[in-house]
N, C-alpha and C positions, 0 to 999 in steps of 0.2 A: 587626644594626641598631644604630647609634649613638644613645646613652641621652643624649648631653649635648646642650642647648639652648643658644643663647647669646639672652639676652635684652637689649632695648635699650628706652629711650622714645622717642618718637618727639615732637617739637615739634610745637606747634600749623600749622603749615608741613604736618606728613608725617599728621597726622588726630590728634593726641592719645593716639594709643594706645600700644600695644607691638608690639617690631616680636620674630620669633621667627627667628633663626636657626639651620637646622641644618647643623654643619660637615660636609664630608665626608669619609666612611670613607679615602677614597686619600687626603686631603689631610692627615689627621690622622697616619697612616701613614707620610709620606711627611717630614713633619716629625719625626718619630719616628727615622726608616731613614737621612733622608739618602738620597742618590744621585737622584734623580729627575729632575735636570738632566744627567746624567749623557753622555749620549748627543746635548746636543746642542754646539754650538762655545762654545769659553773665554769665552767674553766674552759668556753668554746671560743668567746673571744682573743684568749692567749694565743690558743691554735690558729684562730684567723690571721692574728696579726703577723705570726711566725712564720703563716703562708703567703702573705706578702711580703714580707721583709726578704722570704727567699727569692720571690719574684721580681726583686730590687726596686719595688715601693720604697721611699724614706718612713724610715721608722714613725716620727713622727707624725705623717702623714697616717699611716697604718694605723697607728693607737688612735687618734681622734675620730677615723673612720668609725674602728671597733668601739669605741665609745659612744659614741651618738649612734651608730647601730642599736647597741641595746638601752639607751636612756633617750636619744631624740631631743624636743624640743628648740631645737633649730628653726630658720624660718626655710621656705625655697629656695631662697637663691642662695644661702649659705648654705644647704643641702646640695646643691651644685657643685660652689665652690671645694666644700669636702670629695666628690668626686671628681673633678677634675686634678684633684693633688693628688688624689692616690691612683688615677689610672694613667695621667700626663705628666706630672710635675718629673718626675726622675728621668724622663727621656726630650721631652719635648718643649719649647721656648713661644715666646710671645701667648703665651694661657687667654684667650676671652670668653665670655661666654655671651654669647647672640641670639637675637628671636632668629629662626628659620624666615624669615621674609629680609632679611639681609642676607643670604645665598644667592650667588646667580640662580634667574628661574629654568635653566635649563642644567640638567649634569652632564650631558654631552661632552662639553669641553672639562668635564671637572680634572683632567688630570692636566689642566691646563693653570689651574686656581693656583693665582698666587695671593701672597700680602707681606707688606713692609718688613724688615726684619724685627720689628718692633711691636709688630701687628698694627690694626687698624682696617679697614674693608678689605673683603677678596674683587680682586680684577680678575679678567681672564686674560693672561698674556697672549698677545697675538702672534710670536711665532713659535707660543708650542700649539696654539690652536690648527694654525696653517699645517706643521708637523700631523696632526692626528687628523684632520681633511685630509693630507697626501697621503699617510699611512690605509685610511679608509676607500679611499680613491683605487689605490691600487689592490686593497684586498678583494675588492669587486670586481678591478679586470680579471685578476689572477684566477677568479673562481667563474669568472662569463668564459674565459679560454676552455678553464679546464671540463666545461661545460656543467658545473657545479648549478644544478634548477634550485637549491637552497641558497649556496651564495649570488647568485643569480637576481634572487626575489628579492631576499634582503637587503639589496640596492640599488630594486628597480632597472637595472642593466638588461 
């Protein structure tokens, strides 16, 4: 299982919060190894990059993506770093990348996760916490009334 997180904020636009990406194992690998393009015609990474830059990737980020796609030799964590510029960097602010044991260990409150504007650790803020306990709260009366026996169970009521 891959331990690194890549963490982002999220502008009042995307809810204020933090957004948690996890890279994947082939992808990290693959920037790592090189060849992954390997098998398909010369001129595939142009196309890649063509199809990010439409997807308002920075170009530059898009070329070094497709670059070390097919040549590699990067280490991990600059394997990361290459993906977090090309899946975050054009929308998203304060970039880290974290082991997974710096997460709260519950995601319960995750839409509660905040961090500095600057980045730095996620807190859980305490009144959007409180917010999604009373939002939960009442969706269990709502469905104990409506004699809902699934929303019922789901909250022990």
């Amino acid at each position: 299982m891959i331990r690194e997180r890549i963490l982002s904020n999220l502008d009042a636009q995307h809810g204020g919060g933090v957004a948690v990406t996890c890279p994947s194992e082939w992808g990290v690998q693959a920037l790592m190894h090189g060849g992954a393009w390997r098998n398909f015609h010369k001129d595939f990474w142009k196309v890649q990059i063509a199809r990010m830059v439409a997807r308002n990737v920075k170009e530059d980020a898009a070329h070094t993506y497709a670059l070390t796609m097919m040549t590699g030799g990067v280490s991990r964590s600059r394997a990361i770093d290459i993906i977090a510029a090309r899946d975050l960097a054009h929308w998203a602010k304060a970039i880290d990348v974290i082991d997974v044991s710096e997460l709260p260990e519950t995601r319960r409150y995750r839409n509660a996760w905040r961090r500095s504007p600057n980045g730095g650790p996620v807190w859980v803020d305490d009144a959007a916490r409180v917010a999604i306990d009373e939002a939960r709260m009442w969706a269990a009366y709502t469905a104990h009334l409506r004699g809902s026996e699934e929303g019922s169970a789901a909250y022990g009521v």
